[in-house]
C-alpha positions in Angstrom: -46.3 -78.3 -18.9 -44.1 -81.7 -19.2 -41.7 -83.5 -17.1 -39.4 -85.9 -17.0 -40.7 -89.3 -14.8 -38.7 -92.7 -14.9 -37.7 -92.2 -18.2 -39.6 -89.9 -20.4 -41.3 -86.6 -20.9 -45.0 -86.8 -19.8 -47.6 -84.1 -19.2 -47.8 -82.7 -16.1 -51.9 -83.4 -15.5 -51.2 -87.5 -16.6 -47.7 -87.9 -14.8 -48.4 -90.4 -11.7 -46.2 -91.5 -8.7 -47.2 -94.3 -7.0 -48.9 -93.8 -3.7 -46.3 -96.1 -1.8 -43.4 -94.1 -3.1 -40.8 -94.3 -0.6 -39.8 -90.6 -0.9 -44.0 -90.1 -0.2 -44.4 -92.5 2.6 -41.4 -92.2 4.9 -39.2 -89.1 3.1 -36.8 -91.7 1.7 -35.6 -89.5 -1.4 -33.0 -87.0 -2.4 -32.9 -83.4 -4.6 -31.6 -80.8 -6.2 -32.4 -77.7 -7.4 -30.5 -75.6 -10.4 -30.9 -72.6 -11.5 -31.6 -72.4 -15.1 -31.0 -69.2 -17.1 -32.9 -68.8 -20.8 -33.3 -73.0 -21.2 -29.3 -73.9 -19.5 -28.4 -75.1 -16.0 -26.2 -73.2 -13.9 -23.3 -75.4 -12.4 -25.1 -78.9 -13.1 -21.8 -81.0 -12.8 -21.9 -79.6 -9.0 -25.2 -80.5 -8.6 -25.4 -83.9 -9.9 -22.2 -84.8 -7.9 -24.0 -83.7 -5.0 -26.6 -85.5 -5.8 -24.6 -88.7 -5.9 -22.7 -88.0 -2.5 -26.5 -87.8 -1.1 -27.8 -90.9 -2.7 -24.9 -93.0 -2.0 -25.3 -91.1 2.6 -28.9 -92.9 2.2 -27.6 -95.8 0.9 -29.5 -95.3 -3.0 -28.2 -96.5 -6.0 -25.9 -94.2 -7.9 -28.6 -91.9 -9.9 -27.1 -92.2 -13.6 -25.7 -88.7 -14.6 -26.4 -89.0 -18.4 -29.8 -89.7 -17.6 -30.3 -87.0 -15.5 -28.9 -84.3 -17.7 -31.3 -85.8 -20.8 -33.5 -85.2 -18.4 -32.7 -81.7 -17.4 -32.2 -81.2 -21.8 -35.7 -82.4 -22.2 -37.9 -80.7 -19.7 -36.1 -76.9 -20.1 -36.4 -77.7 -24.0 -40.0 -78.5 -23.6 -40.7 -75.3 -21.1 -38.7 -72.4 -22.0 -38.8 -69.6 -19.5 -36.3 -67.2 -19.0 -35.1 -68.1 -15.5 -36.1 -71.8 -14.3 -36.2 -73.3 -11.0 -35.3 -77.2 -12.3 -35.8 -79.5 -9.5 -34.1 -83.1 -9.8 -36.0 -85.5 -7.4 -34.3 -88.6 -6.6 -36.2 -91.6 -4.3 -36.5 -94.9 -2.9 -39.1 -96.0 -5.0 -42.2 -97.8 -4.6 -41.5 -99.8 -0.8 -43.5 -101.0 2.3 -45.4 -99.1 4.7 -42.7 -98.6 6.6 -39.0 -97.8 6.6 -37.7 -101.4 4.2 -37.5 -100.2 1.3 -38.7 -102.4 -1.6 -37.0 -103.9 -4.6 -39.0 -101.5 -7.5 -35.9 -99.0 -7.8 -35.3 -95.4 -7.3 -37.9 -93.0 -9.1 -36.3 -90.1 -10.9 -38.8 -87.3 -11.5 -37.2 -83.3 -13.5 -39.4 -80.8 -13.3 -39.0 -77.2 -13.9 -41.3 -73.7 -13.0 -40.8 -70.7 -13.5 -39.1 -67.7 -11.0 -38.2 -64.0 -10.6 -34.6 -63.3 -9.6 -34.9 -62.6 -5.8 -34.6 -58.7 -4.2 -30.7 -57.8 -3.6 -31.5 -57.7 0.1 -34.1 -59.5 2.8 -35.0 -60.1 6.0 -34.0 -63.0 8.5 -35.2 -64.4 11.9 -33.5 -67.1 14.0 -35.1 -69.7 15.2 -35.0 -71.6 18.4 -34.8 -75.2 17.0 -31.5 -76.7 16.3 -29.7 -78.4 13.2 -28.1 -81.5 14.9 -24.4 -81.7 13.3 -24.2 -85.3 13.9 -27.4 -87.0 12.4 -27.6 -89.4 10.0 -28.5 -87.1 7.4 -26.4 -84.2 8.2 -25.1 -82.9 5.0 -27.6 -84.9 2.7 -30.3 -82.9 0.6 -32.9 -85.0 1.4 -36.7 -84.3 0.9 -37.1 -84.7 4.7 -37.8 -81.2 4.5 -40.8 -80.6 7.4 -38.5 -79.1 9.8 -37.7 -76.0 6.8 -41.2 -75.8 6.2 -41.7 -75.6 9.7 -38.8 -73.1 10.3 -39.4 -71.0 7.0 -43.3 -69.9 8.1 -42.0 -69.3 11.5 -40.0 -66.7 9.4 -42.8 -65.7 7.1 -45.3 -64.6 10.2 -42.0 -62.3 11.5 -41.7 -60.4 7.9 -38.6 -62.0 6.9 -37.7 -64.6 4.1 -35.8 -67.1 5.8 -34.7 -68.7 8.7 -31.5 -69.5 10.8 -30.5 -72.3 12.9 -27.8 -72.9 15.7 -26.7 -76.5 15.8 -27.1 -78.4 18.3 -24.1 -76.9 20.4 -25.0 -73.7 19.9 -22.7 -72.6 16.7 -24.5 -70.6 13.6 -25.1 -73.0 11.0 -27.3 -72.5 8.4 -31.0 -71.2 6.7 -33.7 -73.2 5.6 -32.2 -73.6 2.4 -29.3 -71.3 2.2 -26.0 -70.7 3.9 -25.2 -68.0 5.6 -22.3 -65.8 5.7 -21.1 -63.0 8.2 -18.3 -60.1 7.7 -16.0 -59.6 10.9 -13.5 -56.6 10.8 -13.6 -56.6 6.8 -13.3 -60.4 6.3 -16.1 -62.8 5.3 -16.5 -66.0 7.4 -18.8 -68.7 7.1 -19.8 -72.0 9.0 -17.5 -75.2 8.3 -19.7 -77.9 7.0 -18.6 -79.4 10.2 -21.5 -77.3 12.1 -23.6 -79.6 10.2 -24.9 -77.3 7.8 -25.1 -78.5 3.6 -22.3 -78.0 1.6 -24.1 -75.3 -0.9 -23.1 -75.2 -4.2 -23.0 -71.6 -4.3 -21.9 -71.4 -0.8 -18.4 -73.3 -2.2 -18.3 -70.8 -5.2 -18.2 -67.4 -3.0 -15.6 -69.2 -0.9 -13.6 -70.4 -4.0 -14.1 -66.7 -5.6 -13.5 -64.7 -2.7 -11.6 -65.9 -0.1 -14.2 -66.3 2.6 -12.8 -68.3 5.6 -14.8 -71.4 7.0 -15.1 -70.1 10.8 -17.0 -72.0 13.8 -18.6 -69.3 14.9 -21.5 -68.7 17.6 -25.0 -67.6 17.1 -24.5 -64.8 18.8 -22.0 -63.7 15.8 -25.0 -62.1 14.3 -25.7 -59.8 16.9 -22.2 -58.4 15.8 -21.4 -59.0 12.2 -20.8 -55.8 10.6 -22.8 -57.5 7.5 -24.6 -61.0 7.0 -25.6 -62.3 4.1 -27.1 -65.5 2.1 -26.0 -68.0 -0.4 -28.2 -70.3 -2.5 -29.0 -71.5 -5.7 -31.5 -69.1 -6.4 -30.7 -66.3 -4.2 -27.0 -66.1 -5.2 -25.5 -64.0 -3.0 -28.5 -61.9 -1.6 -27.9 -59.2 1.6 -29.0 -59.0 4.8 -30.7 -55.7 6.2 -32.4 -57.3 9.2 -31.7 -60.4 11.4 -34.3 -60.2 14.0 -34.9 -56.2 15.6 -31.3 -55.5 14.3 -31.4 -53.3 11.3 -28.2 -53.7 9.6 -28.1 -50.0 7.6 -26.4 -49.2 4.7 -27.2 -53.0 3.0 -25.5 -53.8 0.7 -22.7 -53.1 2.7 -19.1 -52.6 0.4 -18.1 -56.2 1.6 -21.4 -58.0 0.5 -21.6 -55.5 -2.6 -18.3 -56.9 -3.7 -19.1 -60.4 -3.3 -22.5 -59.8 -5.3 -20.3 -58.4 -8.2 -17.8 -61.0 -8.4 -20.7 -64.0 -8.5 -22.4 -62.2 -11.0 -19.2 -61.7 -13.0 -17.8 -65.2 -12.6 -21.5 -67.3 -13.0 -21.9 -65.2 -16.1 -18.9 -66.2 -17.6 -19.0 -69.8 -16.7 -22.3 -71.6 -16.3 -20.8 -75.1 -15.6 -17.9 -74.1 -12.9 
């Protein structure tokens, strides 16, 4: 197994980050994740532009595109696997024991393992802490990810494979790392990035290829939605059958179905969108 680390491939057992890392020591860092089908990235562009609009809301230096993507060529060339989760880590370098950051640069690690395309259908719980829509690192993929881990076992102890959060006002905003999405009287909806929630990669290509509406919309929506489903980079779009004790029957349901067959359709037929 290889990687990429500040520059080039090394092996996975001899590849060292420095203790003091930044992204280690006080979560200073940045990702992304990208699906990556038989050795090629889905949507990359997307991804590393998202991974610019994070790096520049924690004040990083711009991560350099080209490098990353040699980077991305290099580790699926040197692991092939038929469907990859490639992971892009992005961080503050090595810095002080505390929250200055030093003058070493960012460190840029790719790595890549391997994963099974998810079921078509899961489980979800909601959870009773809050996303707050107004932080400082609302909207950034950070690795300041304790609170999902947190929220995501909370899920795994009630049978379900994800978690969802109100924000802090009491709106539906997001998973632990998807987006969610709800169908009202035939028409899909989904939080506004405005609730706080990350502007998903696939999340923008469902409402781009389907005409989902960006909605403020309450918690409570999921006591009512006729069908709920996720977004992600590795789920796609994946349904709903149970959001607490409600058992949404018949899931897929013909609006979710849909939406699965036009992803599948248009990510097949353009992997760089």
């Amino acid at each position: 197994m290889k990687i990429w680390l500040d520059g080039a491939l090394q092996d996975i057992e001899s590849a060292r980050v420095s203790v003091f890392d930044h992204g280690l020591t006080v979560g200073d860092g940045i990702f992304e994740t990208v699906k990556a089908v038989d050795g090629t990235p889905f949507a990359l562009t997307r991804h590393l532009d998202r991974l610019t609009r994070s790096a520049r809301g924690l004040g990083l230096p711009d991560p350099d595109h080209d490098e990353v993507r040699r980077a991305c060529t290099a580790v699926l060339a040197a692991n092939p696997m038929p469907l990859g989760r490639l992971r892009i880590t992005y961080t503050g370098g090595h810095g002080p024991l505390g929250s200055d950051r030093g003058e070493h640069g960012p460190t840029l690690v790719v790595a890549v393992g391997e994963t099974t395309r998810r079921p078509d259908s899961t489980a979800v719980v909601t959870v009773p802490w809050t996303r707050n829509e107004r932080g400082a690192l609302t909207g950034l993929k950070t690795t300041s990810y304790a609170e999902n881990v947190v929220a995501l076992a909370r899920a795994h102890e009630q049978g379900a494979s994800e978690a969802l959060f109100a924000n802090t006002v009491g709106r539906l905003c997001e998973g632990t790392g998807s987006n969610v999405f709800v169908v009202l009287d035939g028409e899909i909806h989904t939080p506004p990035v405005a609730s706080g929630c990350l502007a998903g990669i696939t999340r923008q290509l469902v409402i781009d290829w389907t005409g989902a509406k960006e909605t403020d919309l309450p918690l409570e929506v999921l006591e009512r939605a006729e069908e709920v489903f996720l977004t992600s980079t590795l789920r796609d779009v994946q349904a709903v059958h149970r959001v607490d004790g409600r058992e949404l029957p018949g899931t897929p349901g013909p609006v979710t179905a849909k939406a699965m067959r036009i992803f599948q359709e248009r990510s097949g037929d353009d992997l760089d969108p």
